[in-house]
mmCIF file of the N, C-alpha and C atoms, coordinates in Angstrom:
data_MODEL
# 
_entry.id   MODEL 
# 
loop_
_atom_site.group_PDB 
_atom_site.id 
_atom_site.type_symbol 
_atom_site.label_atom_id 
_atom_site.label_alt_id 
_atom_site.label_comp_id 
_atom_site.label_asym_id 
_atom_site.label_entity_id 
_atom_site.label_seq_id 
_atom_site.pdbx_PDB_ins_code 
_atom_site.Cartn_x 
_atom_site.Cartn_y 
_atom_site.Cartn_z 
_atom_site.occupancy 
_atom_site.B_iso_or_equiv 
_atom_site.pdbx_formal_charge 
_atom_site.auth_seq_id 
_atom_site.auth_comp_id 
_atom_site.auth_asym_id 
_atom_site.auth_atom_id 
_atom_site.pdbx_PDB_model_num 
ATOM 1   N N  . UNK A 1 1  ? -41.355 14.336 -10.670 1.00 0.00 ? 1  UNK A N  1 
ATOM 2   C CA . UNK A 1 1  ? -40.678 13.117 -11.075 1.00 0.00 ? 1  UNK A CA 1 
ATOM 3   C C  . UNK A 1 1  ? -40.069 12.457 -9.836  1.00 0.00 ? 1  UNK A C  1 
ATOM 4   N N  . UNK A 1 2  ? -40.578 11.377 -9.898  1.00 0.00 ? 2  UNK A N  1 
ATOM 5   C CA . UNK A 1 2  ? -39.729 10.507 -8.446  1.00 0.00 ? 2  UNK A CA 1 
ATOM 6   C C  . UNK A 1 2  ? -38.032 9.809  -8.402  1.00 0.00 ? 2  UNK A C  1 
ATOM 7   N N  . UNK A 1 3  ? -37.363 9.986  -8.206  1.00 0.00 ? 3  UNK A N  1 
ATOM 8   C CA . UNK A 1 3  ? -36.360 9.283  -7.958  1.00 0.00 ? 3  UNK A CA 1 
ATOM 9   C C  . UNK A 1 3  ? -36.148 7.639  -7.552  1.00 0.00 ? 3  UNK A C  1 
ATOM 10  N N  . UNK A 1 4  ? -36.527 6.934  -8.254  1.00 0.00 ? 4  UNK A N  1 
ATOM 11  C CA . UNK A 1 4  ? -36.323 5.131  -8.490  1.00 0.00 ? 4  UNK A CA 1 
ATOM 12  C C  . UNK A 1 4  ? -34.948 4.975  -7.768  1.00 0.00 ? 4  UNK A C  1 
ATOM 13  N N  . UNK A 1 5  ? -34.938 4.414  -6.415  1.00 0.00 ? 5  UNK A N  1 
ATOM 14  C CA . UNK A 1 5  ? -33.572 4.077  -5.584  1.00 0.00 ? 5  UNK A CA 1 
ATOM 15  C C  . UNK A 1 5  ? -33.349 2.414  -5.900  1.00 0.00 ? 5  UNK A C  1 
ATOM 16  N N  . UNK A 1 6  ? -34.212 1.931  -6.372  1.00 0.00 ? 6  UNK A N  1 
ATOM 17  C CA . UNK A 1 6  ? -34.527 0.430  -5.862  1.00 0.00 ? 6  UNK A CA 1 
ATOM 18  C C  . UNK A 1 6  ? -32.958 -0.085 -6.642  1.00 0.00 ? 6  UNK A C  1 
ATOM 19  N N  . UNK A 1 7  ? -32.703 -1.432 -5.914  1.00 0.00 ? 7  UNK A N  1 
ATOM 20  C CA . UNK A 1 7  ? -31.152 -1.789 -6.802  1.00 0.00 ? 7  UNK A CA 1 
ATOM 21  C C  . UNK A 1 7  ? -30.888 -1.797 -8.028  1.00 0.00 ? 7  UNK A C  1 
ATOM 22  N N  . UNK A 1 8  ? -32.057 -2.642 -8.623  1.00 0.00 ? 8  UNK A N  1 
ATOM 23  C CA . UNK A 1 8  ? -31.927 -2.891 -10.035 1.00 0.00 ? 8  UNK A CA 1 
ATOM 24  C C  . UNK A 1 8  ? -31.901 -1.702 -11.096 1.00 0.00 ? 8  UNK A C  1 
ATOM 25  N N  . UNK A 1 9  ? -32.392 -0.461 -10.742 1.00 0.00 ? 9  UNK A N  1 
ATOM 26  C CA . UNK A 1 9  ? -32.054 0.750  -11.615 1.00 0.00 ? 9  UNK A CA 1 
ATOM 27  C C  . UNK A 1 9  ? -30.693 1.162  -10.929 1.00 0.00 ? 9  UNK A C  1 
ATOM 28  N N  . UNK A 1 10 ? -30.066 1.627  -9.738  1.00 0.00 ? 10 UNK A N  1 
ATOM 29  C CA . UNK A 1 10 ? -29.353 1.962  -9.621  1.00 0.00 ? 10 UNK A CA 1 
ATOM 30  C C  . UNK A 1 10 ? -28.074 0.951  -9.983  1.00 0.00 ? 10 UNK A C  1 
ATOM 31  N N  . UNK A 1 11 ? -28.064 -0.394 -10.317 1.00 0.00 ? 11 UNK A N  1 
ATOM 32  C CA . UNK A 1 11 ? -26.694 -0.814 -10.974 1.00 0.00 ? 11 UNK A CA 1 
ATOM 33  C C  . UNK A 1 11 ? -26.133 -0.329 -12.436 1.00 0.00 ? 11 UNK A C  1 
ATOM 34  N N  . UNK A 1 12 ? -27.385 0.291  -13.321 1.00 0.00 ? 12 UNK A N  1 
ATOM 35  C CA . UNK A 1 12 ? -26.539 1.003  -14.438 1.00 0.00 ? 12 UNK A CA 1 
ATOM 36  C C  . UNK A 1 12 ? -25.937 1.926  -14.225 1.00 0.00 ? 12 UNK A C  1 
ATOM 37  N N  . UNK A 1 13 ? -25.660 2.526  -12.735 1.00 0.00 ? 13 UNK A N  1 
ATOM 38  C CA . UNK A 1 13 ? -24.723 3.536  -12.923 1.00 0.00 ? 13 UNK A CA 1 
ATOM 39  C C  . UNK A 1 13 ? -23.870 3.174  -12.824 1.00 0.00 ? 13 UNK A C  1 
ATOM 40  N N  . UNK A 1 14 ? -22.928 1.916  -12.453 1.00 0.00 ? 14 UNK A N  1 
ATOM 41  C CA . UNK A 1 14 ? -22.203 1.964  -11.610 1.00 0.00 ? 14 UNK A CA 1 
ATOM 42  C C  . UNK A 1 14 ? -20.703 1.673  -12.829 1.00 0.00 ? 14 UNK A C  1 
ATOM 43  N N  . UNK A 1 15 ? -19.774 2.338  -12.474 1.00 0.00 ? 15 UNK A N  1 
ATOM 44  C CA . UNK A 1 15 ? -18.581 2.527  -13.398 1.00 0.00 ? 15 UNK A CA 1 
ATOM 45  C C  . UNK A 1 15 ? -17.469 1.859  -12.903 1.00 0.00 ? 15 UNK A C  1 
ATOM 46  N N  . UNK A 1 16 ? -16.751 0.732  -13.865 1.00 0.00 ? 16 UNK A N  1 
ATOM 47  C CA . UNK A 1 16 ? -15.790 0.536  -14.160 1.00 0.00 ? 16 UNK A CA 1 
ATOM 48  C C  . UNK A 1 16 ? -14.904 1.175  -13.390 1.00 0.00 ? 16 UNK A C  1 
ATOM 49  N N  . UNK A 1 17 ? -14.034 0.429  -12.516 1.00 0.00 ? 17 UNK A N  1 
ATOM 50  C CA . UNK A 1 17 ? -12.549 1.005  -12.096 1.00 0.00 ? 17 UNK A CA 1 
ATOM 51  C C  . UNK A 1 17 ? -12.270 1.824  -12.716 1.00 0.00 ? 17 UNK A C  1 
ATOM 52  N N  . UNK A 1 18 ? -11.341 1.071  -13.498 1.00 0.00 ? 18 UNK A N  1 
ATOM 53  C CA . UNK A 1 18 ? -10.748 1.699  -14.558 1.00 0.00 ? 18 UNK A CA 1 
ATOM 54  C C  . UNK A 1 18 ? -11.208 2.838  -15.136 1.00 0.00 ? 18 UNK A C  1 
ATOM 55  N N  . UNK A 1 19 ? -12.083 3.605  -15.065 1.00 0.00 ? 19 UNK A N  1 
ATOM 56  C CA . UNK A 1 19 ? -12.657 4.486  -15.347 1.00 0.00 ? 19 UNK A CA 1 
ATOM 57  C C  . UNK A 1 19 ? -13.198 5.815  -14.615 1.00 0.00 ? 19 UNK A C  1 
ATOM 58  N N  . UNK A 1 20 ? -12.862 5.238  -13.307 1.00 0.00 ? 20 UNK A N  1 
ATOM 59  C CA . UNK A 1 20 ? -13.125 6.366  -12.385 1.00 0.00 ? 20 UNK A CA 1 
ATOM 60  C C  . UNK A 1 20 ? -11.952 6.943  -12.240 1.00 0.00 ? 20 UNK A C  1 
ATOM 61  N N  . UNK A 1 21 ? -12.271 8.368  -11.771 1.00 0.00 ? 21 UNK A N  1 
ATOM 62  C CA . UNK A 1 21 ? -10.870 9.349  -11.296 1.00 0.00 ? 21 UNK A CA 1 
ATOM 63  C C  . UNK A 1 21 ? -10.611 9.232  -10.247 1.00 0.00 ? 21 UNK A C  1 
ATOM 64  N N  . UNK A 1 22 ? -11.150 8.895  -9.089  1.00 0.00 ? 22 UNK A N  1 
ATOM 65  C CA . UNK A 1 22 ? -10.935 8.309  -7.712  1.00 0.00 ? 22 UNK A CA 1 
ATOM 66  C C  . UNK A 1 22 ? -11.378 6.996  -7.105  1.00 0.00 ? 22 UNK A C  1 
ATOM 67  N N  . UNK A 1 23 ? -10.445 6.443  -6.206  1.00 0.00 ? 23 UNK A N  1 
ATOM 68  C CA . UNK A 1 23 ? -11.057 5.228  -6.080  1.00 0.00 ? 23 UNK A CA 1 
ATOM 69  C C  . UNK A 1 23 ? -11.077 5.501  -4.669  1.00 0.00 ? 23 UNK A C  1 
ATOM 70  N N  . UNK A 1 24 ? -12.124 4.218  -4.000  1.00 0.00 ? 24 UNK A N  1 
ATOM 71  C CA . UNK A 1 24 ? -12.062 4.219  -2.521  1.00 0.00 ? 24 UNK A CA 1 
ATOM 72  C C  . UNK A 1 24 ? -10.645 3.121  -2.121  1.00 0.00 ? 24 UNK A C  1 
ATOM 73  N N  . UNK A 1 25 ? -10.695 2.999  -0.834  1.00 0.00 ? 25 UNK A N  1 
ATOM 74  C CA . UNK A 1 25 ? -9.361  2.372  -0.242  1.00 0.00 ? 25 UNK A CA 1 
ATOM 75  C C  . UNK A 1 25 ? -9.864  0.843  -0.773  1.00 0.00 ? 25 UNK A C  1 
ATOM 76  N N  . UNK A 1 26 ? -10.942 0.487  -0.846  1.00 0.00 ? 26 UNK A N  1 
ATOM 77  C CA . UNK A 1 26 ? -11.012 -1.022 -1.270  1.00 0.00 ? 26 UNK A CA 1 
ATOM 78  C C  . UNK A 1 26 ? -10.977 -1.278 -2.649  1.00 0.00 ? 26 UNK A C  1 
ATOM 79  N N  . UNK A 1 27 ? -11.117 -0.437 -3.733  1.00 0.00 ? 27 UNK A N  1 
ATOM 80  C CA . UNK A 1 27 ? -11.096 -0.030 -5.262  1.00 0.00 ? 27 UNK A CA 1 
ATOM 81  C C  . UNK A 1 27 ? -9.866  -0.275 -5.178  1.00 0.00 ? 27 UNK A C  1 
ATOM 82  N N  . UNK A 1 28 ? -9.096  0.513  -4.713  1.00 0.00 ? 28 UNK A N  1 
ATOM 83  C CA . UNK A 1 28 ? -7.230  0.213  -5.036  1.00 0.00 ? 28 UNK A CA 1 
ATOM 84  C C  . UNK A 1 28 ? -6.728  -0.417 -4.745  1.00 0.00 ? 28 UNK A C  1 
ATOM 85  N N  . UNK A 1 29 ? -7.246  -1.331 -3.447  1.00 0.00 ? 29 UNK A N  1 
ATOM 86  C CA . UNK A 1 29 ? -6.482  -2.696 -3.364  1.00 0.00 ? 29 UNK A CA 1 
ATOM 87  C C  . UNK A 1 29 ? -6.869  -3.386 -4.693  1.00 0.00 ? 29 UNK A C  1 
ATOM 88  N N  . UNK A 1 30 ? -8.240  -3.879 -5.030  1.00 0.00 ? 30 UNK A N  1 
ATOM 89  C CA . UNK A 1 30 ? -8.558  -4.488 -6.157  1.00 0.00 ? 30 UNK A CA 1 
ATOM 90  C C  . UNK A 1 30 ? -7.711  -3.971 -7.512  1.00 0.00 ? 30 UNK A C  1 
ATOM 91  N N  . UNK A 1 31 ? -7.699  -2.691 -7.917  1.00 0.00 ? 31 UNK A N  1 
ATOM 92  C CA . UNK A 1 31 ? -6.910  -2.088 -9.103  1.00 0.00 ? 31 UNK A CA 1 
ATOM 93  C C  . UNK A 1 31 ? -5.059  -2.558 -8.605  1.00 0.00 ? 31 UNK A C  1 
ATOM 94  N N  . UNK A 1 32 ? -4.729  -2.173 -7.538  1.00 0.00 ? 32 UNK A N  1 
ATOM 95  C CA . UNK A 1 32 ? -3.193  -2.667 -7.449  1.00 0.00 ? 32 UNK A CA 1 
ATOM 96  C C  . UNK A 1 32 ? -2.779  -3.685 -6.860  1.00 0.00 ? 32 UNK A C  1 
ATOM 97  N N  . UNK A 1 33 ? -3.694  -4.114 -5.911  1.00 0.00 ? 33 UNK A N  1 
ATOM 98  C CA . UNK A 1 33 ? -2.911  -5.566 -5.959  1.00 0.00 ? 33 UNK A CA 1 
ATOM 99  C C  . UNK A 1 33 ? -2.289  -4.944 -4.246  1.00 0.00 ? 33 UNK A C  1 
ATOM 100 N N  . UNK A 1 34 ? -2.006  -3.737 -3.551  1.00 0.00 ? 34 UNK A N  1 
ATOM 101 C CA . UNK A 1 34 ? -1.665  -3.337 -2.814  1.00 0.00 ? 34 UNK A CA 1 
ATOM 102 C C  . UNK A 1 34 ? -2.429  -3.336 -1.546  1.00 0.00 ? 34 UNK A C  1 
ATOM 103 N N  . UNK A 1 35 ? -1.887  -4.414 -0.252  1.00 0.00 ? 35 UNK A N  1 
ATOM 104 C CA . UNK A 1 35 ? -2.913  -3.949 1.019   1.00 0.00 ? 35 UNK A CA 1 
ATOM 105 C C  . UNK A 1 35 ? -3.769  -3.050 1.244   1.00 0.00 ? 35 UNK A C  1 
ATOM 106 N N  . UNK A 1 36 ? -4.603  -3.201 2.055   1.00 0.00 ? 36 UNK A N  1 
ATOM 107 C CA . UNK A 1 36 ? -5.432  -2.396 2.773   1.00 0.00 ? 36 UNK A CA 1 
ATOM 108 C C  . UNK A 1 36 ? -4.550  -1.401 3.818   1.00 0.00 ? 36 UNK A C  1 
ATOM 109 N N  . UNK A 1 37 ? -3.921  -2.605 4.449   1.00 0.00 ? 37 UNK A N  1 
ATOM 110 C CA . UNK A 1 37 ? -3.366  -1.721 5.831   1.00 0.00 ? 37 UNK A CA 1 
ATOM 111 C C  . UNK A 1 37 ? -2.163  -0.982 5.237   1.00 0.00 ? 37 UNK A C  1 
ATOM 112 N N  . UNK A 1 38 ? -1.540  -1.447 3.786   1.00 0.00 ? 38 UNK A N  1 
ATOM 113 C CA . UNK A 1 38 ? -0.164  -0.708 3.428   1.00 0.00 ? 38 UNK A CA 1 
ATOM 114 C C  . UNK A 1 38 ? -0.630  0.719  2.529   1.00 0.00 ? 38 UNK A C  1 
ATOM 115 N N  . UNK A 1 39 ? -2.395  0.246  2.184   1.00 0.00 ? 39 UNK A N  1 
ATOM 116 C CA . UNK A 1 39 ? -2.418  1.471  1.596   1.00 0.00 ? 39 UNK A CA 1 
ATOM 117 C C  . UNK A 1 39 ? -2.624  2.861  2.520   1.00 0.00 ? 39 UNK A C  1 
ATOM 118 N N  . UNK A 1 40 ? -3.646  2.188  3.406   1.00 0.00 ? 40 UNK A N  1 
ATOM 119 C CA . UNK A 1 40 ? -4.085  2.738  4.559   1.00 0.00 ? 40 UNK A CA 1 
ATOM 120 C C  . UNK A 1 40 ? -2.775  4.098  5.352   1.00 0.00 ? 40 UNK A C  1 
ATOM 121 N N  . UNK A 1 41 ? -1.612  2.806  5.046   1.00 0.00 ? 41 UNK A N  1 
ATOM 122 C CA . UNK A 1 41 ? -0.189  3.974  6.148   1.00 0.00 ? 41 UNK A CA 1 
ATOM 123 C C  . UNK A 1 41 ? -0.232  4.680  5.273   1.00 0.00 ? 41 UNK A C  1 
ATOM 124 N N  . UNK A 1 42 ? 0.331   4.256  3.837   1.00 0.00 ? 42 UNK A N  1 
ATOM 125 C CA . UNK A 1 42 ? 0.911   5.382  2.868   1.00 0.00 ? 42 UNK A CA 1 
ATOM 126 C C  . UNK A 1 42 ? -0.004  6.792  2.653   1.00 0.00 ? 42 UNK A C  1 
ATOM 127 N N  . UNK A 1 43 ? -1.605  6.646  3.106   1.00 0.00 ? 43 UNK A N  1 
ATOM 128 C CA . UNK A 1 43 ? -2.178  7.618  2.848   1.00 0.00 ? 43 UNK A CA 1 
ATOM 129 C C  . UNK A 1 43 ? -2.412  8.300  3.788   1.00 0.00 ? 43 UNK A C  1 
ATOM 130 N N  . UNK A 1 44 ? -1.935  7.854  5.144   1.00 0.00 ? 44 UNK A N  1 
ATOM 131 C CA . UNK A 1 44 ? -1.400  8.862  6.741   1.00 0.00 ? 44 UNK A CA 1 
ATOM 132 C C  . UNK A 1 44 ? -0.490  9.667  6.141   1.00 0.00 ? 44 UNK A C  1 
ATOM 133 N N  . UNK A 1 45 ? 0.471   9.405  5.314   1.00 0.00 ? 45 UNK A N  1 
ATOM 134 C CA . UNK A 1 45 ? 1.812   10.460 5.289   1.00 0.00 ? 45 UNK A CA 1 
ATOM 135 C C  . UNK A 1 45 ? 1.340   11.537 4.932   1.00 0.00 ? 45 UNK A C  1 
ATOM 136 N N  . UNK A 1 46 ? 1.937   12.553 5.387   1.00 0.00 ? 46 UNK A N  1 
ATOM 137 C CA . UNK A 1 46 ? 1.563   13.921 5.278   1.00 0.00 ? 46 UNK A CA 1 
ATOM 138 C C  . UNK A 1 46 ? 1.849   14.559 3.834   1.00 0.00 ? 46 UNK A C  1 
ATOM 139 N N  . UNK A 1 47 ? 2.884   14.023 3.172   1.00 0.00 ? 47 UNK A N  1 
ATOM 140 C CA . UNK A 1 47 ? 2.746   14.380 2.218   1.00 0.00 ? 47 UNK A CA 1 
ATOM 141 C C  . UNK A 1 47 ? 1.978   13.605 0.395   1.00 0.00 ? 47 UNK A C  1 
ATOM 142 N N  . UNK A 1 48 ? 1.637   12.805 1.149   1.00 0.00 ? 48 UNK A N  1 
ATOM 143 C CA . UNK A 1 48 ? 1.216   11.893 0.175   1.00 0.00 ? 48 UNK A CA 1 
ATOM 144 C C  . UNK A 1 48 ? 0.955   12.425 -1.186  1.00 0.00 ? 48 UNK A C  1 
ATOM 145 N N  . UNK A 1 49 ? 0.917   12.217 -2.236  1.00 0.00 ? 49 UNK A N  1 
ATOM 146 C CA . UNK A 1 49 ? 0.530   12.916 -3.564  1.00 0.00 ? 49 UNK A CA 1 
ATOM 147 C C  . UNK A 1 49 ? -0.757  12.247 -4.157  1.00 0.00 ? 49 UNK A C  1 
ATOM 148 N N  . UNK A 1 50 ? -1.216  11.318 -3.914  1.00 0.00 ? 50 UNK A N  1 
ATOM 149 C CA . UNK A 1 50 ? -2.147  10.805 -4.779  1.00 0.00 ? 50 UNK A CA 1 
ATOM 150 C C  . UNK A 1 50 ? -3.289  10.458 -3.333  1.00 0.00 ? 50 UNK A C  1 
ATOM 151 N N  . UNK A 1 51 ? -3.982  11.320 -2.122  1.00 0.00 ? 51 UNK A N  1 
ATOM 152 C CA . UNK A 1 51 ? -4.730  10.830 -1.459  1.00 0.00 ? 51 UNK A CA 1 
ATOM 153 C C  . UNK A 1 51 ? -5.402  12.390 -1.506  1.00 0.00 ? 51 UNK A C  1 
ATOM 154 N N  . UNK A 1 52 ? -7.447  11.932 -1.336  1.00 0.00 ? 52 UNK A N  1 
ATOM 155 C CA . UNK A 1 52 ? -7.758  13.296 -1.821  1.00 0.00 ? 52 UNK A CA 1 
ATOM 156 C C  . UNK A 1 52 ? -8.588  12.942 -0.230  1.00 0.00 ? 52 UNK A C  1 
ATOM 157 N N  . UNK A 1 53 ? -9.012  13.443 0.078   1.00 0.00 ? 53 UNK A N  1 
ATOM 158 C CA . UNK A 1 53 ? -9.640  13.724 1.985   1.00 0.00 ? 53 UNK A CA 1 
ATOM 159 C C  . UNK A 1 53 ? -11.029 14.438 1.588   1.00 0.00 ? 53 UNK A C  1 
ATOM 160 N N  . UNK A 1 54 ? -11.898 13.913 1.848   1.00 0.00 ? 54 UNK A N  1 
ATOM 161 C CA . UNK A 1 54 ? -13.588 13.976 1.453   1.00 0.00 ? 54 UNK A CA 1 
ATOM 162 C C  . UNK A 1 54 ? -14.127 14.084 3.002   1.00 0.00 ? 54 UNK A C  1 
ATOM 163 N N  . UNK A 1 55 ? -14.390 15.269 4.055   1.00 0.00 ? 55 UNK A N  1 
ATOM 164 C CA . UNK A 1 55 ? -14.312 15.007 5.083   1.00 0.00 ? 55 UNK A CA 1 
ATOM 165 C C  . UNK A 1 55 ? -13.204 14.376 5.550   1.00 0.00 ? 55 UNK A C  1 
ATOM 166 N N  . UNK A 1 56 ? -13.738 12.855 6.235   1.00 0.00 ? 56 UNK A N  1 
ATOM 167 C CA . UNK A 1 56 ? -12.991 11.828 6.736   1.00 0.00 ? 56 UNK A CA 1 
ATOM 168 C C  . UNK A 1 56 ? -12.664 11.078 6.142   1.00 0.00 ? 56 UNK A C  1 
ATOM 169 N N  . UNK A 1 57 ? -13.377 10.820 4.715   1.00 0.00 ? 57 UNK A N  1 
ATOM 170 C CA . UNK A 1 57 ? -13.279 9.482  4.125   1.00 0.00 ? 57 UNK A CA 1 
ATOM 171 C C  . UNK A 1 57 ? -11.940 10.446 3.131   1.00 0.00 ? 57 UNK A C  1 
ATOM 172 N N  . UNK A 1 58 ? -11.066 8.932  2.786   1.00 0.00 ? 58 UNK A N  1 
ATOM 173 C CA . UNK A 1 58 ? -9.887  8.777  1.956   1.00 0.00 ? 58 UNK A CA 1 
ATOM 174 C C  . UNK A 1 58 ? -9.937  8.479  0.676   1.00 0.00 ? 58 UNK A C  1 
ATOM 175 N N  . UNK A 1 59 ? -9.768  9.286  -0.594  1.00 0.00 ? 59 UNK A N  1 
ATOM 176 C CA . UNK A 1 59 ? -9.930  8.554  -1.880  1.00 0.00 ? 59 UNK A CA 1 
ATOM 177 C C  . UNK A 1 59 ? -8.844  8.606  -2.611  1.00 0.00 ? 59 UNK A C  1 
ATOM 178 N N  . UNK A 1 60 ? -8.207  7.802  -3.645  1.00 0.00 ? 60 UNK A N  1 
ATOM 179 C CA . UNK A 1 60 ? -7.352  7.657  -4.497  1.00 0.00 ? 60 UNK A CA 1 
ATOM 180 C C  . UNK A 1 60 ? -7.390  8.338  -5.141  1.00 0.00 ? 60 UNK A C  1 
ATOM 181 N N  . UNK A 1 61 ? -6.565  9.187  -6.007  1.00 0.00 ? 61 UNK A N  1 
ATOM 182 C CA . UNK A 1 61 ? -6.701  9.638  -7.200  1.00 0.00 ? 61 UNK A CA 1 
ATOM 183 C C  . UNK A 1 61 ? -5.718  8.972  -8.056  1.00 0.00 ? 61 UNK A C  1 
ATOM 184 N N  . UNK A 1 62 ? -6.517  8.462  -8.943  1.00 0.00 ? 62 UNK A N  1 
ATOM 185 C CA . UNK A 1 62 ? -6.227  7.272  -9.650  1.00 0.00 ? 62 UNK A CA 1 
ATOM 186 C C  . UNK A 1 62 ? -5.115  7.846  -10.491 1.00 0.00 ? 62 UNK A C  1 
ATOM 187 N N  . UNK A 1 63 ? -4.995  8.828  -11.744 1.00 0.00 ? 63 UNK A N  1 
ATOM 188 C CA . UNK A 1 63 ? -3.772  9.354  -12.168 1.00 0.00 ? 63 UNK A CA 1 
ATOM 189 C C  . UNK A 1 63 ? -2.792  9.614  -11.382 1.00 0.00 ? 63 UNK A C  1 
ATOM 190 N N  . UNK A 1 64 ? -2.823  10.158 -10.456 1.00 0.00 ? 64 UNK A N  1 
ATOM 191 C CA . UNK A 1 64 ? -1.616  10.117 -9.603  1.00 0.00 ? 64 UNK A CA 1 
ATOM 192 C C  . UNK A 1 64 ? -0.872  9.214  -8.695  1.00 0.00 ? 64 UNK A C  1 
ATOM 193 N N  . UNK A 1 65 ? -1.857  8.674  -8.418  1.00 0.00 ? 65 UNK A N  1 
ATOM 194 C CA . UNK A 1 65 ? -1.600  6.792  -7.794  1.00 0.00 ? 65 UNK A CA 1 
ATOM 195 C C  . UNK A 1 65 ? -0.654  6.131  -9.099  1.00 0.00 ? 65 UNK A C  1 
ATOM 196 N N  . UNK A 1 66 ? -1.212  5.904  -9.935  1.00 0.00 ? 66 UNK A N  1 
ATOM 197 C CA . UNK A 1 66 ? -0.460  5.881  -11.324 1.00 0.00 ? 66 UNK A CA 1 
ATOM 198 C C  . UNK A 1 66 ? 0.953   5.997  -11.287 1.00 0.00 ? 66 UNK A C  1 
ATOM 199 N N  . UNK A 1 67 ? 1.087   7.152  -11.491 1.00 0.00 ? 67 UNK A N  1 
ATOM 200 C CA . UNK A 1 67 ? 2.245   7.826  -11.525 1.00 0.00 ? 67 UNK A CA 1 
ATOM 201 C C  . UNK A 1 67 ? 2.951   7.701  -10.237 1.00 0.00 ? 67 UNK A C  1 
ATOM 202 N N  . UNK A 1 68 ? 2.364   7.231  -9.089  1.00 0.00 ? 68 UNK A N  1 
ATOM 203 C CA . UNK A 1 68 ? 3.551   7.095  -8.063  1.00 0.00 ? 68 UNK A CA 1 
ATOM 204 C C  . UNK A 1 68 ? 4.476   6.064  -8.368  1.00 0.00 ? 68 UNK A C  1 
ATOM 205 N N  . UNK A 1 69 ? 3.143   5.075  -8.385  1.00 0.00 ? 69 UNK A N  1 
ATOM 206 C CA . UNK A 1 69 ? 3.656   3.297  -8.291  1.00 0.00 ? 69 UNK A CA 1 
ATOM 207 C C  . UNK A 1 69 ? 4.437   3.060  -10.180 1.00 0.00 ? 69 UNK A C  1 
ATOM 208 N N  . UNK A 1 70 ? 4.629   3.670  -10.677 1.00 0.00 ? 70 UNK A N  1 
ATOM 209 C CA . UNK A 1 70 ? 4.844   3.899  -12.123 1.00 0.00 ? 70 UNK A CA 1 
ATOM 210 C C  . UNK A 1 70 ? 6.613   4.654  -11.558 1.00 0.00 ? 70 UNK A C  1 
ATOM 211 N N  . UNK A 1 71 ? 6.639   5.411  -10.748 1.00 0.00 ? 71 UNK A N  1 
ATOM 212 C CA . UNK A 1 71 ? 7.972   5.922  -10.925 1.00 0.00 ? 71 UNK A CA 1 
ATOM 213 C C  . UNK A 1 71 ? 8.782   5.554  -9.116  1.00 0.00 ? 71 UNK A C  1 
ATOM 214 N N  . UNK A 1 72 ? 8.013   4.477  -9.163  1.00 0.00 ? 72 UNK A N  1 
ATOM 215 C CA . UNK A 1 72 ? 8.616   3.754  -7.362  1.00 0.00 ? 72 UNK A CA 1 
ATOM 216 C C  . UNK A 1 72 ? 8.962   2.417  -7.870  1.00 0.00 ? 72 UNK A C  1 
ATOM 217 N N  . UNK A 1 73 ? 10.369  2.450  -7.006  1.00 0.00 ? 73 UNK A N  1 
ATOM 218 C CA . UNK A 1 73 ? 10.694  0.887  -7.375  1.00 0.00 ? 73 UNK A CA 1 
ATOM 219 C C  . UNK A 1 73 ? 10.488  -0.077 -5.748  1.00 0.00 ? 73 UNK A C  1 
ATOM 220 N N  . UNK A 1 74 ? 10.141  0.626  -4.469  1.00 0.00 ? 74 UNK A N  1 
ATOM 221 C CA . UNK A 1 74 ? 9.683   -0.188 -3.928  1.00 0.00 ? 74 UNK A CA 1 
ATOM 222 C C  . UNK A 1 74 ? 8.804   0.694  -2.463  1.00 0.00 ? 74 UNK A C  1 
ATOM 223 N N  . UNK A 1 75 ? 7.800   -0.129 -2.561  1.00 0.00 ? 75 UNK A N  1 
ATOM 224 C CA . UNK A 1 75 ? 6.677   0.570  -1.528  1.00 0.00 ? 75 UNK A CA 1 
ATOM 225 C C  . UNK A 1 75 ? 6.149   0.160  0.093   1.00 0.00 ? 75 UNK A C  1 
# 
């Protein structure tokens, strides 16, 4: 069985924000409304709670992102 890459099959995969458990750094600006470069620092901090480290690349985890900006009154 061959694997079909071409665009037009691969756009039915593609999921809803809102629906994913992680987002990339450009997903969460779009979902919050929050910089690039402000998300960018907050996910340097060492202790961050809601940043998951894939290698190099940086992803959101969207429930816990949630829950930050949900119990922060300023960022």
């Amino acid at each position: 069985m061959k694997l079909d890459t071409s665009k037009e099959n691969n756009s039915r995969y593609e999921i809803p924000i809102w629906r994913k458990v992680n987002l990339s750094i450009e997903e969460a600006v779009i979902y919050s409304g929050i910089g690039r470069n402000k998300l960018y620092g907050m996910t340097n901090e060492e202790n961050c709670p809601f940043v998951l480290w894939v290698g190099g690349k940086r992803l959101i985890k969207k429930k816990a992102f949630d829950e930050y900006i949900k119990n922060s009154f300023e960022i």
